[in-house]
N, C-alpha and C positions, 0 to 999 in steps of 0.2 A: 604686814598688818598684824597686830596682838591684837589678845582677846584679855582681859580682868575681869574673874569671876567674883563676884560678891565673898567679902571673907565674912565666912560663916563659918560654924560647924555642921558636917553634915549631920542630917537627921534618919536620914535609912540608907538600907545596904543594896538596894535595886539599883538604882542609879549609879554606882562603881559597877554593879554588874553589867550594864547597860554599855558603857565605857569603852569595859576589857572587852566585850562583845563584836564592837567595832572596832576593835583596834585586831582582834582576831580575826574577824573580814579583810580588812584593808592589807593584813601580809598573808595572806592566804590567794587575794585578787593578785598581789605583784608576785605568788611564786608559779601562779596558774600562768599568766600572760606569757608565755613562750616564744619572742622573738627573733627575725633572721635579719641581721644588719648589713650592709655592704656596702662599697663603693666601688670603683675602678678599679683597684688595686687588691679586692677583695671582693669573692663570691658572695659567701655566705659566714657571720660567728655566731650560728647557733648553736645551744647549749649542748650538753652529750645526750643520747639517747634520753628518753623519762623511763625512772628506774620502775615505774609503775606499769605493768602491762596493760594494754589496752584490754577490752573485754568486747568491743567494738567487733566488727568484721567488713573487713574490707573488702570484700568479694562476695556479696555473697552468691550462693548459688552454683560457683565456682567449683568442680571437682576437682575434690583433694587428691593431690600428686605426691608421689614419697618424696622426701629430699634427700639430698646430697647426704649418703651415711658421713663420709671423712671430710670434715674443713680443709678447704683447700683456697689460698688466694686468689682472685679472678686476675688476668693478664691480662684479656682484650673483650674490648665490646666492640657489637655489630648492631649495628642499624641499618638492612636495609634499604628501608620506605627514604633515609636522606641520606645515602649512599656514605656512611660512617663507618669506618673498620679503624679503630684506634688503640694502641696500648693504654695500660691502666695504672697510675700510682697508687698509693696509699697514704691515707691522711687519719691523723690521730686528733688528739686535743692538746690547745693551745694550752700557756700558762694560766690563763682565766678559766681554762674550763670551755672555753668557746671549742666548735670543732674548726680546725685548721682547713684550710682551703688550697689547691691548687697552686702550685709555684708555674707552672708552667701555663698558659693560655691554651694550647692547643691540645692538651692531655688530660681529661679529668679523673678524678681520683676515688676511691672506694674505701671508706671510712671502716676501717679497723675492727674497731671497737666493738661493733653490731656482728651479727650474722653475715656469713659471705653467699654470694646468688646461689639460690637451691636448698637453704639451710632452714629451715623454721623461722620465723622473723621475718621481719625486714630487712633487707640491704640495700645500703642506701650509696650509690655514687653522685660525684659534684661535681658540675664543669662550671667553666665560665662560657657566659654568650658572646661576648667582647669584649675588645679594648683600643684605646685610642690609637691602635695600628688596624684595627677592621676587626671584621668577625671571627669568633673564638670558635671553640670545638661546639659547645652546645650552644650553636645561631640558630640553629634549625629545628632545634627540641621542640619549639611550640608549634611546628607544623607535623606532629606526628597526630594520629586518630586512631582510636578503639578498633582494635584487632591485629594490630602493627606489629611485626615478629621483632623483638631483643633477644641476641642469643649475647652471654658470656661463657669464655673460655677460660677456665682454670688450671691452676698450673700444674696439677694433678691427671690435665689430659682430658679430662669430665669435660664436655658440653654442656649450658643450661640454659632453655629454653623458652623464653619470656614473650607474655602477650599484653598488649595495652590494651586498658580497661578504662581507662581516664585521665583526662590532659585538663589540669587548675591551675588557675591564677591567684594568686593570695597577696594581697596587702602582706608588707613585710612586719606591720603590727601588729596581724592578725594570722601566722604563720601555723599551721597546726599541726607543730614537732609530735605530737604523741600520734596521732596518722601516718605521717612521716615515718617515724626511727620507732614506732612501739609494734611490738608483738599483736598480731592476730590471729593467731593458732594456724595460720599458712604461712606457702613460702613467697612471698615477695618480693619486686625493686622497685625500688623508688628511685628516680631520676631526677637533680636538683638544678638548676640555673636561675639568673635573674629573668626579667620581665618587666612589664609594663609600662609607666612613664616611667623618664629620665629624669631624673632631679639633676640640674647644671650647675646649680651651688653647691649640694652636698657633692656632687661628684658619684651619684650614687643612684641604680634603678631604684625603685619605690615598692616593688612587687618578686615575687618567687613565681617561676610558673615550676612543677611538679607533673613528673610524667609516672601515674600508679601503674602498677605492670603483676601478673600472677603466672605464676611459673604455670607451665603447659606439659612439660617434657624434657627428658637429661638423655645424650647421648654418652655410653660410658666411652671412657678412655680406650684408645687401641691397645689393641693385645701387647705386651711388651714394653707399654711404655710406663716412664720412671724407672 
């Protein structure tokens, strides 16, 4: 459908302002909209961390724990409450800029780029819940509940000490990366898998569920090690 405006000349200068006005809204709407896409074949390609720190606070209430002085990569996660003790990859960013997801089903992965568990920030790891051979590492994510022990182990030897504080579901349109991957002046994990309905045409869940988690406590590494 075209639009033909009357050829005139214009007569004042509001109405180009009015214009740019909207046209400054409207990319402004599409760089806020932060979405997580996926199918079968793919967990999650949302964008890298927002480079904007959150100001927000994710906990609040929460007493503040030291973090982890030296970065150290996490090797394994532990999930009690659904009997999970797993190794951990590491996943960077695609060529788009999307973050990379999980090659393997049964292993998920701790995105690079951010904060590693214990560190200031958030850290953010990514499973899948399944795939057309049955259920994946994170099947059981969305039956965890508020107070749930997450421990990672780094490869530094450091233990770190994670407690869930909230289990969400999200529209994959309405995904909200700067919660997620932004800074809130604690040390956090964020836990990421699909959820909610199955799309059978796109081949794709329709939702994220997210497990928020606030460090509690770090066991330091044994004497001798590394």
């Amino acid at each position: 459908m075209t639009w033909t405006a009357p050829v005139r000349r214009p007569t004042s200068g509001p109405r180009r302002w009015w214009i740019a006005t909207a046209v400054l809204l409207l990319v402004a709407a599409g760089l806020v909209v932060i979405g997580v896409r996926g199918n079968d074949n793919a967990l999650v390609d949302a964008p890298a961390a927002p480079a904007v720190p959150s100001t927000g606070v994710a906990n609040p209430g929460a007493a503040p724990v030291a973090p982890v002085a030296v970065r150290s990569a996490p090797v394994e996660l532990r999930i009690p409450a659904i009997g999970l003790t797993v190794p951990l990859s590491t996943l960077g960013l695609n060529a788009d800029r999307t973050v990379e997801v999980p090659t393997d089903f049964q292993r998920p992965g701790w995105f690079r780029l951010g904060p590693a568990p214990g560190q200031t920030g958030s850290a953010v790891i990514l499973g899948h819940v399944d795939s057309y051979q049955g259920p994946a590492v994170f099947f059981r994510l969305r039956a965890l509940k508020n107070g749930d022990a997450i421990e990672v182990a780094l490869a530094d030897g450091v233990v770190t000490h994670f407690q869930v504080t909230e289990v969400a579901t999200y529209p994959k349109t309405a995904f909200p990366a700067q919660r997620v991957y932004g800074s809130h002046g604690s040390s956090a994990l964020q836990l990421v898998t699909c959820g909610g309905e199955f799309d059978r045409v796109a081949r794709s869940y329709r939702s994220n569920v997210v497990v928020y988690t606030s460090l509690v406590s770090t066991t330091p590494a044994p004497a001798g090690a590394g």
